[in-house]
C-alpha positions in Angstrom: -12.5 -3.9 7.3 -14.0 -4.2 3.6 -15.1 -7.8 4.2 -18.4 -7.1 5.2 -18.7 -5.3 1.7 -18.1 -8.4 0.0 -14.3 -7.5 -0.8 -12.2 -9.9 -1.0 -8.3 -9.4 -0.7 -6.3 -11.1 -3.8 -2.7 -10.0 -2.6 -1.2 -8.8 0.4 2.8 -6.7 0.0 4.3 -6.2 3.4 8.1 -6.6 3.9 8.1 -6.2 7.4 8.6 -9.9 8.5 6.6 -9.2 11.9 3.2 -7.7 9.9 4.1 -10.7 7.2 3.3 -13.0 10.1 0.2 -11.1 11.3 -0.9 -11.5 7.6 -0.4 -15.1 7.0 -2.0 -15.8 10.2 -4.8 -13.9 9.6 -5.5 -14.5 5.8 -3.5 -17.8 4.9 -4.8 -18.5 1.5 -3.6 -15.0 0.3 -0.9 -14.0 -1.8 1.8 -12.3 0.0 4.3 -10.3 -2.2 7.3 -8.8 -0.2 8.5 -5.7 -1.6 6.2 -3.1 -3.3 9.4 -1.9 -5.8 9.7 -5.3 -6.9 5.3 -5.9 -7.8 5.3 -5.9 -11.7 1.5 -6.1 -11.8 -1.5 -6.3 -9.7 -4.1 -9.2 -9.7 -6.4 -8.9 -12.9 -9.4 -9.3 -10.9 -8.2 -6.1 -9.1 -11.1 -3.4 -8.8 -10.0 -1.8 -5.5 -6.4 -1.2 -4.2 -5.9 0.0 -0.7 -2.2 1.0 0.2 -0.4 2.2 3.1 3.0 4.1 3.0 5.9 4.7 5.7 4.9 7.9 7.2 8.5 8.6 8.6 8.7 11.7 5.9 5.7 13.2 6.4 4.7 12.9 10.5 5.6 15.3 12.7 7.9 13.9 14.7 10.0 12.6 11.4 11.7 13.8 9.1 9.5 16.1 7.4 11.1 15.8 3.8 7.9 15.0 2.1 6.2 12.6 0.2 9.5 12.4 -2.1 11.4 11.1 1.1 13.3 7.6 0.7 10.6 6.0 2.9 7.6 8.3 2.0 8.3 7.8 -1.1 7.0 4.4 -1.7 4.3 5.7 -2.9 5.1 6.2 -6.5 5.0 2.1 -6.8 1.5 2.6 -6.2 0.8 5.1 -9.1 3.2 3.1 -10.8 1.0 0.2 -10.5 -2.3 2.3 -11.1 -0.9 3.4 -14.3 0.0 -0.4 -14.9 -3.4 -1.5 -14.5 -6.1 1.1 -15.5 -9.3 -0.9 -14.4 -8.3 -0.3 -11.0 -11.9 1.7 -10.1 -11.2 2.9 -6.2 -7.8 3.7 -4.5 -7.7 4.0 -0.3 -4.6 5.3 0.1 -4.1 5.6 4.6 -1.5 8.1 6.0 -0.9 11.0 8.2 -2.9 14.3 7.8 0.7 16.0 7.1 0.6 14.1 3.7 -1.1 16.7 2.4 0.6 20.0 4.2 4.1 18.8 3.3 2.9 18.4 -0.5 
């Protein structure tokens, strides 16, 4: 959806084979990296980083455990990789609204 902005992706991480498809379809001269806990760095060029987490802590109808949950909790490796690589300027990070109720 940035594309029109003049973003341009560097690397896609997606370990869901079904979405890996959609990806590689979509965006075949991408890098595609498979697991988030396993991403030691992000590309240099890297201004932006947009991230989605599993939301099955945090929705309603899941668990409800919080953004510490096993699933939920993916979202360290993102601050992880933030801290990593400071001239990230802009984070999107896309969940449910109970992200922020459930702290």
């Amino acid at each position: 959806g940035l594309r029109p902005y003049g973003v341009k992706v560097e690397l896609f991480c997606e370990i869901e084979p079904a979405a890996q498809a959609v990806l590689r379809a979509h965006h075949p001269t991408v890098r595609l990296h498979q697991d988030v806990t396993l991403l030691d760095q992000l590309p240099a060029r890297g201004r932006l980083l947009a991230a989605g987490f599993p939301c099955t802590d945090l929705s309603k109808s899941g668990k409800k455990s919080g953004i510490f949950g096993d699933a939920s909790g993916l979202v360290r490796d993102v601050f992880r990789l933030l801290r990593a690589h400071p001239v990230v300027e802009m984070v999107i990070l896309e969940n449910v609204p109970d992200l922020i109720s459930l702290g």
